[in-house]
FILOVO-676750 format. One line per 2 residues: number of its first residue (from 1); their letters; for each residue x, z, y of C-alpha. Coordinates in steps of 0.05 Angstrom, whole numbers, padded with zeros to 5 digits. Layout:
BEGIN
NUM = a = X/Z/Y ~ ...
END
This chain:
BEGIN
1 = xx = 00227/01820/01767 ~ 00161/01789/01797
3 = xx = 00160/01760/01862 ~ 00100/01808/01871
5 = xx = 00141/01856/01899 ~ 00188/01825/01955
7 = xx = 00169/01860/02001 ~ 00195/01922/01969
9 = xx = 00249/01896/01951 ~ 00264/01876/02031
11 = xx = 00231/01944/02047 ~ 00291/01983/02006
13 = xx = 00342/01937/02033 ~ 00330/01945/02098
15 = xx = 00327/02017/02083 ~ 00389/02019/02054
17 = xx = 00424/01986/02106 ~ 00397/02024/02169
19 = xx = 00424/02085/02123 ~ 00490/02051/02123
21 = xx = 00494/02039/02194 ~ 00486/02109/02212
23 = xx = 00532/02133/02174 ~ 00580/02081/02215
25 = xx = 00541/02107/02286 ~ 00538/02169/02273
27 = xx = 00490/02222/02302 ~ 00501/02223/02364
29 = xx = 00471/02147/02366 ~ 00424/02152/02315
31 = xx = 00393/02205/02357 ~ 00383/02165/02409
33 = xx = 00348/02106/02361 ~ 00305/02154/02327
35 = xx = 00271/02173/02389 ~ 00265/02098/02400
37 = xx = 00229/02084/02331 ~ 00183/02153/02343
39 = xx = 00172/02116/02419 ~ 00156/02052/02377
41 = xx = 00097/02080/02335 ~ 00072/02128/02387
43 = xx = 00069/02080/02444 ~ 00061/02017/02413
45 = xx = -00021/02022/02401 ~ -00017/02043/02479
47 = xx = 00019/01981/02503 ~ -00003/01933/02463
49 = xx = -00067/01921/02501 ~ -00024/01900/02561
51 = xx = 00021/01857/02531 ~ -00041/01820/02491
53 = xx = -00078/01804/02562 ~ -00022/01793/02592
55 = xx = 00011/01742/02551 ~ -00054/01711/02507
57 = xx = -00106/01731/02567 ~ -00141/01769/02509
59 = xx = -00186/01825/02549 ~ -00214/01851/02475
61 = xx = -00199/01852/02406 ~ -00167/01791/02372
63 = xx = -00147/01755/02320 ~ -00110/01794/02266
65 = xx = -00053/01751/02283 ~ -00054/01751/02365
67 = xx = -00067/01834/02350 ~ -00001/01832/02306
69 = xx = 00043/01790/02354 ~ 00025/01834/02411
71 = xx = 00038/01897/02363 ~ 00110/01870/02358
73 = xx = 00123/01848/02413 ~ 00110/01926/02454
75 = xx = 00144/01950/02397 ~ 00210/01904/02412
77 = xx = 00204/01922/02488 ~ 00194/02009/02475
79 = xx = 00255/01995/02432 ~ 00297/01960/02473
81 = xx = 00285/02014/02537 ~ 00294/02075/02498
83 = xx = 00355/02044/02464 ~ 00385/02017/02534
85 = xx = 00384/02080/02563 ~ 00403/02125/02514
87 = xx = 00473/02081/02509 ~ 00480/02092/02575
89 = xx = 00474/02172/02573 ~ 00517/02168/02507
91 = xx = 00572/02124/02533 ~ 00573/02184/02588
93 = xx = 00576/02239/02539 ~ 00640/02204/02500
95 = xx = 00681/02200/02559 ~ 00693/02276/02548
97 = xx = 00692/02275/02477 ~ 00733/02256/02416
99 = xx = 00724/02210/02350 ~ 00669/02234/02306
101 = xx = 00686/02263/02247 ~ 00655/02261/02176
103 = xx = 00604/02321/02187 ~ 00574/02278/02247
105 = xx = 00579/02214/02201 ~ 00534/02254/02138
107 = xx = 00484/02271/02196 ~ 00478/02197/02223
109 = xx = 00463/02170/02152 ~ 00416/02224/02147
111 = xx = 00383/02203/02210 ~ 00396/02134/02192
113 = xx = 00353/02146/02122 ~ 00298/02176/02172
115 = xx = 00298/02121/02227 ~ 00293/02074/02168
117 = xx = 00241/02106/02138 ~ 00193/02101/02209
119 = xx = 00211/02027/02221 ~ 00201/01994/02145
121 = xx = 00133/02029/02155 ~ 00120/02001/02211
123 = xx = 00146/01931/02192 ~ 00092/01939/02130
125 = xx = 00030/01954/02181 ~ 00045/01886/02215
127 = xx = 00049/01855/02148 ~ -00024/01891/02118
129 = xx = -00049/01878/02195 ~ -00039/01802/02168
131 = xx = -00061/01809/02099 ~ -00124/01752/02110
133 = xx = -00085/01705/02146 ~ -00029/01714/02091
135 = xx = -00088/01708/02031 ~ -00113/01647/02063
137 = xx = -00047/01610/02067 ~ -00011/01635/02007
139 = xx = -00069/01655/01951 ~ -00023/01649/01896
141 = xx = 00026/01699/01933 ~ 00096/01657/01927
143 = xx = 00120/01698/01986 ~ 00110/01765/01941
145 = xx = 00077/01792/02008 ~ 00017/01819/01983
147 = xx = 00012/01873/01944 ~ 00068/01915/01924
149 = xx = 00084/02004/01940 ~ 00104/01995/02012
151 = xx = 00037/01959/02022 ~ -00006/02000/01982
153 = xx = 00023/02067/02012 ~ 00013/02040/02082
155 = xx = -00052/02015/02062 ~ -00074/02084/02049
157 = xx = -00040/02115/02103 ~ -00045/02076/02155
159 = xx = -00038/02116/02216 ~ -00030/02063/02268
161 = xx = -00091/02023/02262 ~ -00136/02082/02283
163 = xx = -00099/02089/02341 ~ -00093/02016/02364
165 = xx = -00172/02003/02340 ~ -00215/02065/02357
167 = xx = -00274/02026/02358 ~ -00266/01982/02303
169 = xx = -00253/02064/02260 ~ -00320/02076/02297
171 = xx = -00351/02018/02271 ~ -00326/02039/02200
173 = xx = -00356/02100/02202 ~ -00418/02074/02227
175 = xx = -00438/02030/02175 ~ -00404/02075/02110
177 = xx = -00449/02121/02140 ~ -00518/02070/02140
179 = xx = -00496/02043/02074 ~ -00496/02112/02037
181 = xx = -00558/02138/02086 ~ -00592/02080/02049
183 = xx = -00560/02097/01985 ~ -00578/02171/01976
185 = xx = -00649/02162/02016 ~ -00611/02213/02069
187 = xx = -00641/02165/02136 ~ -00661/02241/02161
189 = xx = -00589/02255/02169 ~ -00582/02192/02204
191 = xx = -00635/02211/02261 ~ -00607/02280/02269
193 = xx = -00547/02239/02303 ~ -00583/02218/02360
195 = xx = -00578/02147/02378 ~ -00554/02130/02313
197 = xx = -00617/02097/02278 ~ -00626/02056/02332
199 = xx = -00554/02025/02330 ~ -00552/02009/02260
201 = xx = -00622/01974/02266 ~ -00592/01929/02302
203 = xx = -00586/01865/02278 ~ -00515/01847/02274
205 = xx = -00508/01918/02241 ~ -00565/01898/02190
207 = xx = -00518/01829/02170 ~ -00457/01872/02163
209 = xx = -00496/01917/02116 ~ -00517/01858/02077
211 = xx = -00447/01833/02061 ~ -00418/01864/01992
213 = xx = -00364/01838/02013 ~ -00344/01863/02076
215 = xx = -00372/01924/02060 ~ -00319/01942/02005
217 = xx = -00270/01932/02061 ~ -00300/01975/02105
219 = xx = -00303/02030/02051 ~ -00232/02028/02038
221 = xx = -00218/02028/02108 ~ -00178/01958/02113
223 = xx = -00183/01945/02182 ~ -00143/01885/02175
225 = xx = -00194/01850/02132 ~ -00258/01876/02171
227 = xx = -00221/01847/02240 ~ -00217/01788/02207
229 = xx = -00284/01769/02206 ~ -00314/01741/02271
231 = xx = -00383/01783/02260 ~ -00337/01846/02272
233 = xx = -00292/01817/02335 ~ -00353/01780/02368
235 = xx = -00395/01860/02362 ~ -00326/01902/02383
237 = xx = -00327/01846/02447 ~ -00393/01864/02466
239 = xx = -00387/01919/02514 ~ -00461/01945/02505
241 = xx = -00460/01945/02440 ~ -00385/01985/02441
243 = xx = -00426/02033/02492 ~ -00481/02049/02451
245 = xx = -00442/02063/02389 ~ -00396/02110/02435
247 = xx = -00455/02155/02440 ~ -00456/02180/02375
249 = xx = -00395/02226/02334 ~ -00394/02176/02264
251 = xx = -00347/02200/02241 ~ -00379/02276/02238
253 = xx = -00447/02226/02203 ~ -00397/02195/02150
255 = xx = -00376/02264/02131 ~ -00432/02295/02120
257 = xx = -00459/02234/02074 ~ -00398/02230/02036
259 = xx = -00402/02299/02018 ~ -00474/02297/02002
261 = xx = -00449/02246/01950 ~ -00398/02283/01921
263 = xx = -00403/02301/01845 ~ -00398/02375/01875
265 = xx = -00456/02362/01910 ~ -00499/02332/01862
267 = xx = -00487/02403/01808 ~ -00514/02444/01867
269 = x = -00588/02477/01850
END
């Protein structure tokens, strides 16, 4: 077996063992952690502003790895709270209560299996967040890092990185939806969305539509390789320019272009 797929291979094992440990806790616990991991990926995109200006003195989008670190790091701290205090409400509860038995053993591995589930995917987001930084020092993937299920799947469904980058999703929209206005000679669609023409004239916008290379990544949607690039960081830091691209609903432009160029589309009379 490859070392191409490590990270699946850590993925399952952790997996496995957070399934073991809750058959050992039992529900009662792994109730409590499971509304810790669901506190983790709801409020982590939330709190991870404050802890990146707080402890780099970051007021705006990063560097994939300084956006990462702070990621963890509000992650580790919901965690920790939700966990502290729920042991202190069960610890309550158990005075009154007697030894668990196997029924509420079965339903802590089942939870366990669950709780897993939510915080292997979220240990694979910080790892795709990372993906340039990990291409750049380990191209010939020794680490098995890159690549892999867990990495594709999140890659795909990557449900955190809207949340924690709004803008940069914004910005994604925005220039999928210049690249294929210029593609299917649609730039009437474009000007039906208000201020939208005149914010992807714009010359930064115009160098981001030059670059092949960026733009495949902005197709697929990797927002870890598109915050990578300065071009991208140095725009999302420039309040105007985050203003003016506020003012118009992209996403509702990329739509309608991508279903213009749908096959469907193309058969119609």
């Amino acid at each position: 077996m490859g070392s191409a797929v490590t990270l699946d291979i850590v993925a399952a094992f952790v997996w496995v063992v957070l399934v073991a440990l809750g058959w050992r806790s039992g529900a009662l616990r792994q109730v409590v952690r499971i509304i810790a991991a669901v506190a983790v990926v709801a409020g982590s995109s939330s709190v991870s502003p404050f802890v990146r200006d707080t402890l780099f003195e970051s007021s705006g989008p990063a560097t994939p790895g300084v956006e990462a670190l702070s990621l963890l790091l509000s992650g580790i701290f919901i965690y920790a709270g939700v966990v502290f205090a729920g042991w202190l409400a069960v610890r309550i509860l158990r005075m009154a209560s007697d030894t668990l038995g196997k029924l509420d053993r079965f339903a802590g591995a089942m939870l366990g299996a669950l709780k897993g589930l939510i915080l292997v995917y979220f240990a694979v987001v910080l790892v795709v967040l990372i993906e340039n930084p990990l291409t750049e020092h380990d191209p010939d993937n020794a680490l098995g890092l890159q690549g892999g299920r867990a990495a594709t799947f999140v890659k795909a469904h990557n449900v955190l990185a809207p949340w924690q980058f709004p803008n940069l999703r914004r910005l994604h929209d925005a220039l999928v939806g210049g690249a294929l206005a210029v593609e299917l000679r649609a730039q009437d669609r474009v000007r039906a969305h208000g201020r939208a023409a005149d914010f992807l004239r714009r010359e930064a916008l115009q160098e981001m539509l030059a670059d092949e290379a960026l733009m495949a990544w902005v197709r697929e949607d990797n927002y870890a390789m598109t915050l990578a690039d300065a071009r991208v960081r140095e725009l999302l830091n420039d309040r105007e320019a985050v203003e003016a691209m506020r003012q118009v609903h992209w996403s509702t432009l990329r739509d309608d272009l991508e279903a213009l160029s749908s096959p469907d589309a193309a058969n119609e009379p």
